[in-house]
N, C-alpha and C positions, 0 to 999 in steps of 0.2 A: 205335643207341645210345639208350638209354632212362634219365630222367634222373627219380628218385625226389625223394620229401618230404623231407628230414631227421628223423630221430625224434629224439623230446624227448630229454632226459636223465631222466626216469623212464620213457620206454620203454626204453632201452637198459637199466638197469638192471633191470626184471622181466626182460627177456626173459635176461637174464645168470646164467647158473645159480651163479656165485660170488656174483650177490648186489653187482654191480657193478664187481666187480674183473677180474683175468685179463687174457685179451687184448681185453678190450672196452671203446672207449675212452668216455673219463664224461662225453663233453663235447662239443656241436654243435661246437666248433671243433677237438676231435681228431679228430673222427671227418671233418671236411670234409679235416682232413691225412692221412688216413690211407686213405679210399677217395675221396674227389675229387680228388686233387691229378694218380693217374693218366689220370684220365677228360677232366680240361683237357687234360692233352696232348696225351691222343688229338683231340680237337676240334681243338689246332692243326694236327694232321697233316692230318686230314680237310681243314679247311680249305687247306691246305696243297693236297691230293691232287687233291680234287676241286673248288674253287671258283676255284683258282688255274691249276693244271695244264691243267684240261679247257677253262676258259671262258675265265681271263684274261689267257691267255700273250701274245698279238699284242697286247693294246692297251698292255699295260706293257712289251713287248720284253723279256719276260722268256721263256726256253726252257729247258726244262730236259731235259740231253742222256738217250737212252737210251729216252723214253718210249715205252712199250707201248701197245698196240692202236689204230696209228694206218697208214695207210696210208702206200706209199712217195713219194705224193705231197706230202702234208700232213707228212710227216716231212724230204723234203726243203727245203720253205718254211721250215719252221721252223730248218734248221741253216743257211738261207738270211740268216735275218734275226739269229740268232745272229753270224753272222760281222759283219754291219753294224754289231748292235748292240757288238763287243766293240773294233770298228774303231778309234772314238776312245773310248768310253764308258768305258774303264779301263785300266787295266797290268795287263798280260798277269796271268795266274794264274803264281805258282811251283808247277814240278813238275807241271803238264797232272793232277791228281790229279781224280775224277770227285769224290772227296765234298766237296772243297773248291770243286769248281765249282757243287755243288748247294747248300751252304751259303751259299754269294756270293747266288747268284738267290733263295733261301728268304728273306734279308735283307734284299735290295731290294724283295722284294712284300711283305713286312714293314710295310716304310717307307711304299709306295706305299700298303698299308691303310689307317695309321694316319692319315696328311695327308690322306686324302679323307674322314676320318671325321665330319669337322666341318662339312664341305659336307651341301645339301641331298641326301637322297636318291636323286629325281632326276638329279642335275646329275652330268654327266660331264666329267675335264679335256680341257681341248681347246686346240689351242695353236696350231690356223689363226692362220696372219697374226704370230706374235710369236714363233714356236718355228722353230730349225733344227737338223738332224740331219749326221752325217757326208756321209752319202749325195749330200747338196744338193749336194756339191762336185763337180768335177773332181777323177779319180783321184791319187792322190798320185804326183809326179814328171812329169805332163804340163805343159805350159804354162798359165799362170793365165787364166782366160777372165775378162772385163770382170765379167761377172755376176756373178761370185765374191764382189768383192769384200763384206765386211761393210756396209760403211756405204751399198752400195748399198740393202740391205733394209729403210732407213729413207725417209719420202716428202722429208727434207731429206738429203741425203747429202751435203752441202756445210759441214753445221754442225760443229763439233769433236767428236771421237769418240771416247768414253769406254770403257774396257773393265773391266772386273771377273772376275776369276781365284777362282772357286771362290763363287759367288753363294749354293748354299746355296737354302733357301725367298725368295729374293728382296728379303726385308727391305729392305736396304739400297737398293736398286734405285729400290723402291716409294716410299722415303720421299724420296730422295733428288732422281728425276726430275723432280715435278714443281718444285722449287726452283729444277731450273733448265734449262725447258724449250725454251733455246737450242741445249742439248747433246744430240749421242746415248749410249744408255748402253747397250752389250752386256753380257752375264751369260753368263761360260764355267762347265757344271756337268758332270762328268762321270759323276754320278749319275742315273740315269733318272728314279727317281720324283723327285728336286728341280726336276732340269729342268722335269719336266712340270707341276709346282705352281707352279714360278715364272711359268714362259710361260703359264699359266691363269689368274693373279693379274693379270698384267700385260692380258691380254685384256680382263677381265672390267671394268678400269678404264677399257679405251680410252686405254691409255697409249701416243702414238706415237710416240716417244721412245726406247722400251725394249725390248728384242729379247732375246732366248734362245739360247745356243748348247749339245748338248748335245756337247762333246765333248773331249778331254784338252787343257789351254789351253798347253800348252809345246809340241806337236805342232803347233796350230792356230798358235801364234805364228810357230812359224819355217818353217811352209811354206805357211801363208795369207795372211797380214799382210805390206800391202808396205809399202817404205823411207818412214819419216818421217812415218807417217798416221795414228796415236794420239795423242791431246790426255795424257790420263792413264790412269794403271795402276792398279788398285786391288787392294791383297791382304790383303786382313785374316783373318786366326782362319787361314792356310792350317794345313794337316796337318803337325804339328810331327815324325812318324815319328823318336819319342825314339831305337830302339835306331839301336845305331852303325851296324851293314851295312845299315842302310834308308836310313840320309845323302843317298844318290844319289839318292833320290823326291824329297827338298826341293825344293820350287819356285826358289828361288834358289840357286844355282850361277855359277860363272863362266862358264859357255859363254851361261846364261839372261840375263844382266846385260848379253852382249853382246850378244843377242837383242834385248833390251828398247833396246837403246841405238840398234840399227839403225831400228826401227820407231815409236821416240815423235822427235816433231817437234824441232826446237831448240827450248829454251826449256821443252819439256813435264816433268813430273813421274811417279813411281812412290810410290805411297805404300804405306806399310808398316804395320800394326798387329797385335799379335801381345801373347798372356797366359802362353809358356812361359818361360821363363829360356833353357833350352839354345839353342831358336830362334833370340831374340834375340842372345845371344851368336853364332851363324854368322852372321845376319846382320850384325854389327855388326865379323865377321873378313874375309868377304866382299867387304862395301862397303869397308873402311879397304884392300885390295888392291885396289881398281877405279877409276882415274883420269878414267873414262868420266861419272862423276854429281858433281854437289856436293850436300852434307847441309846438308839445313836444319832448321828445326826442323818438325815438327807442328803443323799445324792440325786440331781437327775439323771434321769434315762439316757443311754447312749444316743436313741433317735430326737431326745429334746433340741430344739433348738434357742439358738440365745434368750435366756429370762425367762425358758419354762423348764417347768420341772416333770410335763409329762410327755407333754406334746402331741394330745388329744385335741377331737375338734371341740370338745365342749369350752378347753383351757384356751384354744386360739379364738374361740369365741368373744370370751368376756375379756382375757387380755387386755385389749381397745379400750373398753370399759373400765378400768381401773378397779374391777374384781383381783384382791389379794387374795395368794393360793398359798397353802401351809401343809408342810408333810414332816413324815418323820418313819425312821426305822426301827423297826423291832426284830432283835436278833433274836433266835432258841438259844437258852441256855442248854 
């Protein structure tokens, strides 16, 4: 692909036998709509094709099924780590459809692009020591082995144990830990590249505190997480999944509220903050059916700052915007 000067707009026009008119467009920026706009795209495929595909599949756990001129070795590793990576990292695909599978993976190396784009050159994420993957566990349905547990992968495991449901680039995490570095704080992501920025964030600070999980955090709740051993639950900005037949992805459920009720301690908390309306409204039909918590009010976070109540970059996002944000606390009876 070979990528030309732009001609002025009185080159276009000599070279235009109407005399500037016709199909020839009059202007550096028609003409970048009119024969550039293909040639980026081509560029994202490429990139796509060969920058992604050939080089950077294993370090983002990203695979993309079907690829050609690969050995049956190297093809079977790959459908290998496919399956780990798809273990907890998401809900299932609807419909096993191959273009929607390759659209998913196209999106998350997308992602993983962009969030390393601001880093040095250089510098690769790396998540030694602060990141955990499905894999780390005991198979689901054996017996739980000691090591499993989470709060064992902090050097105080003794301290109260904080967890976070859908962490996102870590924000929260980050601002929040060292406030109160009594506590431990786990970050459930079940996005690849967040996970990976988060638990690279959190390295890079030497925060001991603060751990990474990548993996579906309603899954990891109710067959990791033993009786009474979460301080608090944190879920802010979850995935409000507006249409009706997606209702059932909602983090909160009544099967989940009894989940949550098994594993925070007496006395502990679940905190809620959330910018949709419809959200708010199931949660608010939810809890008034669930005898299991008492509602309190909202407090923000120690790291919020004036007139947030999380002090995420989603919430300073829309902030500006005049996006109204709403939370509320659920104590264990």
């Amino acid at each position: 692909m070979v990528f030309t000067k732009l001609p002025r707009g009185r080159d276009l026009k000599e070279n235009d036998p109407n005399g500037g008119g016709g199909a020839f467009p009059r202007s550096r920026k028609q003409l970048a709509k009119a024969d550039l706009a293909p040639s980026i795209f081509g560029v994202v495929l490429l990139f796509v094709h060969r920058g992604i595909w050939r080089t950077g599949v294993h370090d983002i756990g990203i695979v993309f099924p079907g690829a050609r001129g690969q050995n049956k070795s190297t093809h079977d590793h790959q459908k290998q780590d496919n399956a780990q990576y798809h273990h907890f990292a998401s809900p299932p695909l609807q419909g096993g459809r191959r273009s929607q599978h390759l659209r998913c993976n196209a999106i998350l190396a997308k992602l993983e692009f962009a969030m390393t784009r601001s880093l040095p050159s250089a510098t690769r994420l790396d998540v030694t020591g602060y990141g955990y993957q499905a894999e780390d566990f005991h198979p689901a349905g054996e017996a739980p082995r000691p090591e499993d547990d989470p709060r064992r992968w902090f050097d105080h495991p003794e301290r109260p144990f904080e967890l976070e449901i859908g962490s996102g680039k870590g924000t929260f995490l980050i601002q929040e830990a060292p406030h109160r570095p009594e506590h431990n704080f786990l970050g459930i992501e079940w996005m690849m590249a967040f996970w990976r920025y988060a638990a690279d964030r959190a390295r890079r600070r030497d925060m001991q505190n603060v751990r990474m999980l990548h993996a579906d955090a309603v899954e990891f709740v109710r067959q990791r997480v033993t009786n009474e051993s979460v301080h608090t639950f944190h879920l802010y900005f979850s995935d409000p999944w507006p249409k009706s037949r997606h209702h059932r992805r909602r983090v909160i459920q009544d099967a989940t509220l009894q989940e949550f009720h098994r594993v925070i301690e007496p006395g502990g908390t679940l905190r809620i903050v959330t910018d949709h309306d419809g959200l708010w409204e199931w949660y608010e039909e939810h809890v008034a059916r669930c005898p299991l918590f008492e509602r309190e009010p909202y407090e923000p976070c120690v790291s919020a700052k004036r007139g947030e109540l999380v002090g995420s970059n989603f919430e300073r996002k829309f902030i500006p915007k005049g996006r109204h944000f709403r939370g509320m606390t659920l104590r264990r009876k």
